[in-house]
C-alpha positions, 0 to 999 in steps of 0.5 A: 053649779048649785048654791051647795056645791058653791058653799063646798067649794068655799069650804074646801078652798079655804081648807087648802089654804088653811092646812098649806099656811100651818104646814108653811109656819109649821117648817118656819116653827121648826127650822127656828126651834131645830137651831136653838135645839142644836145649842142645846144638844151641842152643850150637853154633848148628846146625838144631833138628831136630839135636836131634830127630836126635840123641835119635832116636840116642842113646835106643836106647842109653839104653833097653837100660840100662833093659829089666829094668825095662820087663819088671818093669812089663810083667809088672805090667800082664799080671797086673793084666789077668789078675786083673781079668777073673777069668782067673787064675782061669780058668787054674788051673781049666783045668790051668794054675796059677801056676807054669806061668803064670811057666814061661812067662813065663820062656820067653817072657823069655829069647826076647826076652833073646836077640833082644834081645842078640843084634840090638837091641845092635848096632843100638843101639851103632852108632845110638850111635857116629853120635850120638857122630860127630855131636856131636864134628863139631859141637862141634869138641873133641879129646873123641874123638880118641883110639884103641887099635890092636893096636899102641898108643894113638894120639892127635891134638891140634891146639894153637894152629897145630900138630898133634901125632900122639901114639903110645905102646905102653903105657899105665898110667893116668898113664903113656905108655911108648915114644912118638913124638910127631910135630909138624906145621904146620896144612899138615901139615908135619913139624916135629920128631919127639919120641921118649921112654922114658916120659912122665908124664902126671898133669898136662896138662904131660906130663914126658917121660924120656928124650928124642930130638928129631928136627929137621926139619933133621936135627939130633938132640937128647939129653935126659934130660927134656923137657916137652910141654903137651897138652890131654890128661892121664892122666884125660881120655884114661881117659874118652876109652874109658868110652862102651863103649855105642857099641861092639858085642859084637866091637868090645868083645873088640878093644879088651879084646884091644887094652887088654891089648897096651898095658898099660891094664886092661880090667876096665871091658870086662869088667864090661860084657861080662859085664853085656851078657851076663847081661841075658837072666838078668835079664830073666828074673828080673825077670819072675819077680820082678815076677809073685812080688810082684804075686801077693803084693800082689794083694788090694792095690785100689789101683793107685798104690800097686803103681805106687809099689812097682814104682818102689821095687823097681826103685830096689833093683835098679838099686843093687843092681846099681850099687854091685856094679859099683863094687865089682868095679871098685875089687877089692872084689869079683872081677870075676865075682862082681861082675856076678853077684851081684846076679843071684844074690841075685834068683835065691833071692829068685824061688825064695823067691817061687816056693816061697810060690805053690807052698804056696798 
């Protein structure tokens, strides 16, 4: 067999053992999504197929969280195939040793990273913003009725028999500045328009400064202070943009560009962005370090254990990775630094790794 039917080989059998592990966590994905769907089609009283629907949707998503570690078990399985036919040792004797076997591997990593990033992202994301669409249309919640535009936050409530239509310019987490509240009847009948400097909103019963109050009469009210009872406060509006999963690669950078232009941080964007970036890295790292380990372990007979240590490993990882988030977001650590640190440190560990396959 020539050098290049062996590297096709290499290719397709870690392709195989790629695509079958997705398919496996894929069905796991879905079976966990499909039972808490079943609550949720169970408290709206809708069809049952809703929640097969739904999980159909919402597992895309919840998958590209979890692809470093499919390609960590993925490169566990191609090992294990190559070392109990003797073919590791078969690949050695005709030229090709351990290092050009992981050389390729990485290659073929970062070829899937990129497909990955650069199609699989977007399907999922919009496969995502139909799940959320779904859910807040059945639920019947003021949960998703809030957007950033280019110029402000916009936000519409419905509270008891009215309806308020909620613009601010700037937003800084528990503060509104410049903002017209305008109030209608449920026919969509203006009523007053609320015009104010500032409001705070730390708590639902938002304190506004400032105040002009525009009756539907014509009559125009001064005050210096006014309070306004939402449904919203400081907080629920924050989380009202923590799914970033259900936007795309462009609709983050708006609504980065967009965050900036009221006044609202977009360091969670940003760390999002990054990460969605770096996870071709990853995977290849992941790969590396999945080949270094089992390579490591080899002479180990027992399967479950090597299963178990996977596990463990890729519990490290996933925390690793969690709590340099949370560091970056709270400024612990700069933005950058944050996303890809963990990466840096897999980086030396896979060339630690690498360096040990050499000697021997």
């Amino acid at each position: 067999m020539s050098i290049k039917k062996y590297q096709a080989y290499i290719y397709l059998l870690f392709l195989k053992f790629f695509i079958l592990t997705s398919l496996v966590f894929f069905c796991v994905t879905f079976l966990i999504n499909f039972f808490e769907e079943v609550k949720f089609v169970e408290k709206y009283n809708t069809e049952i197929y809703y929640s097969i629907y739904l999980s159909l949707l919402n597992a895309p998503s919840l998958m590209y969280e979890i692809f470093p570690f499919i390609f960590l078990i993925a490169v566990k399985f191609f090992y294990l195939n190559l070392n109990d036919r003797k073919e590791i040792e078969i690949f050695n004797f005709n030229g090709i040793s351990n290092l050009k076997i992981i050389l390729h591997l990485g290659i073929l990593s970062s070829f899937l990273g990129i497909i990955l990033l650069l199609f699989y992202y977007s399907f999922s994301s919009s496969l995502k913003s139909s799940y959320l669409d779904i859910k807040n249309r059945f639920s019947n919640t003021n949960e998703y009725l809030a957007v950033v535009k280019d110029d402000g936050l916009w936000i519409k409530e419905e509270i008891e028999e009215n309806i308020y239509i909620i613009h601010a310019e700037k937003f800084e987490k528990n503060k509104l500045r410049s903002i017209t509240i305008t109030e209608a009847d449920k026919y969509f009948n203006n009523k007053n328009t609320i015009m104010a400097k500032t409001a705070n909103i730390v708590s639902k019963n938002w304190k506004l400064s400032d105040v002009t109050i525009l009756k539907n009469n014509g009559k125009r009210n001064n005050l210096k202070s006014y309070v306004h009872n939402s449904s919203f406060n400081g907080e629920i509006i924050s989380n009202l943009f923590s799914n970033l999963s259900s936007l795309n690669i462009y609709e983050l950078h708006k609504l980065s560009s967009n965050y900036l232009k009221i006044g609202y941080s977009n360091t969670d964007i940003k760390i999002h962005l990054n990460k969605t970036y770096s996870m071709p890295v990853f995977y290849i790292l992941m790969t590396i370090l999945g080949f270094v380990i089992i390579n490591k372990l080899k002479r180990v007979k027992s399967k479950f254990f090597l299963s178990i240590f996977g596990i463990f490993v890729s519990v490290v990882v996933y925390y690793l990775n969690y709590f340099s988030s949370v560091l970056g977001n709270n400024g612990v650590l700069p933005l950058y630094l944050s996303v890809w640190l963990p990466l840096l440190i897999l980086f030396l560990i896979c060339n630690i790794g690498i360096l040990k396959i050499n000697e021997n």
